[in-house]
N, C-alpha and C positions, 0 to 999 in steps of 0.2 A: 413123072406123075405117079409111078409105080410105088419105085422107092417114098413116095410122102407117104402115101398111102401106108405103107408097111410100116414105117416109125411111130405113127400118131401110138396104137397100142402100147407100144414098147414106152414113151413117153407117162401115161398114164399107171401103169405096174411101177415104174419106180417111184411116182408121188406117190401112189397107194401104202408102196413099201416104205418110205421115209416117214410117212404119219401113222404107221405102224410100228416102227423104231422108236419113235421119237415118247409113243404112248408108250410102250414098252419101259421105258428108262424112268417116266417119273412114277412110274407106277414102283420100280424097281427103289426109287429113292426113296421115295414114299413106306416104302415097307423097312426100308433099313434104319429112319428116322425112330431114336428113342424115344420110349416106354415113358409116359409119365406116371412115374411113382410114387409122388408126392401125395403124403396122407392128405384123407379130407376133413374138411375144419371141423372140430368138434362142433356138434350143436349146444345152443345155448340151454345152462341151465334151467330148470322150471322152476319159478318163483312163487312160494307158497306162502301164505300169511294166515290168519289165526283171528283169535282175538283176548283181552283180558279182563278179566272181571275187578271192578274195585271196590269193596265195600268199606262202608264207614260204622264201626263201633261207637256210637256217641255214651259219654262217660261222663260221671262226677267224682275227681279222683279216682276209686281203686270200685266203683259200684256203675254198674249198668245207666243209662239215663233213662226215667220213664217219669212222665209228663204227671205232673201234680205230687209225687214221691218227695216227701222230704230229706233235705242233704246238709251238710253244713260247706259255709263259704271259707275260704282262706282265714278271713278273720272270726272264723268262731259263728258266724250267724246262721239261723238257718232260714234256707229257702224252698223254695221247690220253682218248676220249670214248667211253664205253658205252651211254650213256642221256640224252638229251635231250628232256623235255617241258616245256610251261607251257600255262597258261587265255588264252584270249583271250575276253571279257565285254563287254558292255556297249556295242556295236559301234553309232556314228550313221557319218553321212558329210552333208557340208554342200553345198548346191549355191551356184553363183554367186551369187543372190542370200537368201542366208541360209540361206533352209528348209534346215531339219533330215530328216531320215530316220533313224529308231529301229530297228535291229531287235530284234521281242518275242522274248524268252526266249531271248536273245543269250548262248549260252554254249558255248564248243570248247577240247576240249583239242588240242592240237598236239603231234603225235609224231611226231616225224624219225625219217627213213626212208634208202631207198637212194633214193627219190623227195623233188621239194619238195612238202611238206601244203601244202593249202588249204583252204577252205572261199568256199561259194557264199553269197552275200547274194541273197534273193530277195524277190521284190513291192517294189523299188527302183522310186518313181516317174521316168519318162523326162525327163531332162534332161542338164545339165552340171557337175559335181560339182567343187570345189577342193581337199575336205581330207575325211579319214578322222578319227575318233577310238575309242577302246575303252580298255579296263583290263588288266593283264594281274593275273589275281586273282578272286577271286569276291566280289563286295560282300557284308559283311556281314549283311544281311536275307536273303540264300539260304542262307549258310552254317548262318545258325541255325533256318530255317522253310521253308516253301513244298517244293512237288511237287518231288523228288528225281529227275527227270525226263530225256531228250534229253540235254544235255552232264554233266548234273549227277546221271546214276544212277550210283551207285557200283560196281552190280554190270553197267553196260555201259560208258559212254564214260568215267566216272572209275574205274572200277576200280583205276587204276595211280596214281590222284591223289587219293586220300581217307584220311584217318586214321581208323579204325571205333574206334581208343584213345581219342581225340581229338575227335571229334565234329569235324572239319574238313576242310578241302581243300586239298592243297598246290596252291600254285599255281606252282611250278616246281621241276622235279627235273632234275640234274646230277650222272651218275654218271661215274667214267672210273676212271684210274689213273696213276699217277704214281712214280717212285721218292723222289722229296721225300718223300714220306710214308709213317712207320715199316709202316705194314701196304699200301705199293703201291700206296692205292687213295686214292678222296678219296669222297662221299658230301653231295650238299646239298639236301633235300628242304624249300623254303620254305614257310612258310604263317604264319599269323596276320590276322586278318580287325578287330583292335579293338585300340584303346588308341594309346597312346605306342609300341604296337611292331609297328601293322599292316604287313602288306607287299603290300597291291594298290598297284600304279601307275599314273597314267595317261599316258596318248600322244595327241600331239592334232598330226597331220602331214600340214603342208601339200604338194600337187603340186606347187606353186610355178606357174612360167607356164603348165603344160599342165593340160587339161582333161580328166576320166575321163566320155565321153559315153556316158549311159546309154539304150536303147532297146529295145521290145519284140521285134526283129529280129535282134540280136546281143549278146555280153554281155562287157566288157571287162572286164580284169585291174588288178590293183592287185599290183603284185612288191612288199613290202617283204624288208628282208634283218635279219637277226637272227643279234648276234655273239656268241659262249661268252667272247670274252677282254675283252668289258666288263663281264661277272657279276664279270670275278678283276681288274677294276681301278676307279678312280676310285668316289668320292672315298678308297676302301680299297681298299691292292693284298696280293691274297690270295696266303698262304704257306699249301702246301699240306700242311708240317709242324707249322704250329702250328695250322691250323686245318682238319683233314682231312675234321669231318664236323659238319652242322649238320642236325639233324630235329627240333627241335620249334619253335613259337614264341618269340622272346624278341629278345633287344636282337643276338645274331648273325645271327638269320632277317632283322631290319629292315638290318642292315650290310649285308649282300646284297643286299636288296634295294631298299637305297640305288644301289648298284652298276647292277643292271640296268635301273633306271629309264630309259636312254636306248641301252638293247641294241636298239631296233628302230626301224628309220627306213625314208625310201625309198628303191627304187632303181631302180622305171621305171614308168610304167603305159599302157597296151598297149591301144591303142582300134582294132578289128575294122574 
């Protein structure tokens, strides 16, 4: 009974000593286990954006546009101008190396003033941009559906540009007067969104060598100019006696608006 007695401690000192060893070693592995040196991921860039100013020049040939001023037509007539609006739609711009920039719900009418109209593009990612593009028109799928909204409510910014007969949008009106035509006046309120005789167009216009530098600091212009006496010419030169007034859709709204299809180009753009 002795000897039991005397073993029990000695039993216990060497389990204490083996879970002492045993902590000892992975502590020991543990410490000689490599270093990770692996750099850490870059953080991601910060994504800045901007915005661009677009203003429109409206013009008669090589003279300012202003409202009642006398000008003469392609064919020699003279007129003068009372009302000049169109839609500008569907508005990207392309930077140097491709990327596109969409703007959503891209719809303005333009109404010449005693001022040039503009409109602000905004949330324009920061870069350097080459070329503009839009439509002058309303595409088709808004004409006939979706939120009548922003450029597209009739009873705010289309008001002056909607057919409530018609279920449609003129996408350009041209009122003036003229003595060519039996009642003095002439009247061309375009529209037609479908078929063989829609009249949206598009515009896809380069800066050419300069650059429109976008940044969250400053916000540069895009001048283009828009002419009234390319609506009355090319590839049809309009007689304002035989053809004095065009308001609904059809094969004269598409003549027209064969016409203005190259009514708007550049003519500077303006970096802060």
């Amino acid at each position: 009974m002795l000897y039991h007695t005397l073993a029990q401690p000695k039993i216990s000192f060497m389990k204490i000593t083996f879970k002492i060893c045993t902590t000892l070693l992975v502590l020991g592995f543990l410490s000689c286990k490599k270093e990770d040196t692996s750099p850490e991921p870059e953080p991601e860039p910060v994504k800045t954006a901007g915005a661009i100013r677009i203003e429109f020049n409206n013009i008669v040939g090589d003279s300012a546009l202003v409202f009642n001023k006398k000008y003469l037509n392609p064919r020699g007539d003279t007129f003068s101008v009372t009302k000049f609006n169109y839609y500008i739609s569907n508005i990207s711009v392309t930077m140097e190396d491709n990327t596109v920039y969409t703007e959503p719900e891209s719809y303005h009418v333009i109404k010449h003033s005693a001022t040039a109209p503009s409109l602000l593009l905004q949330n324009v990612p920061a870069g350097a941009y080459k070329s503009i593009k839009f439509t002058v028109g309303v595409d088709s799928a808004r004409n006939c559906s979706g939120a009548q909204t922003g450029g597209l409510d009739p009873a705010g910014a289309a008001s002056d540009m909607y057919w409530s007969w018609n279920t449609g949008y003129i996408f350009l009106k041209l009122e003036g007067t003229s003595s060519r035509s039996a009642s003095n006046e002439f009247v061309y309120h375009i529209g037609g969104y479908g078929g063989t005789n829609k009249t949206q167009r598009g515009f896809n216009i380069s800066f050419g060598a300069g650059r429109l530098n976008v940044t969250a600091a400053a916000t540069p212009k895009v001048v283009l100019k828009t002419d009234v006496n390319e609506i009355l010419k090319s590839p049809t030169t309009i007689d304002f006696a035989a053809m004095p007034a065009v308001m609904n859709a059809g094969a004269d709204a598409k003549l027209m608006a064969d016409n203005y299809s190259d009514m708007i180009s550049i003519k500077s753009i303006i970096n802060p």
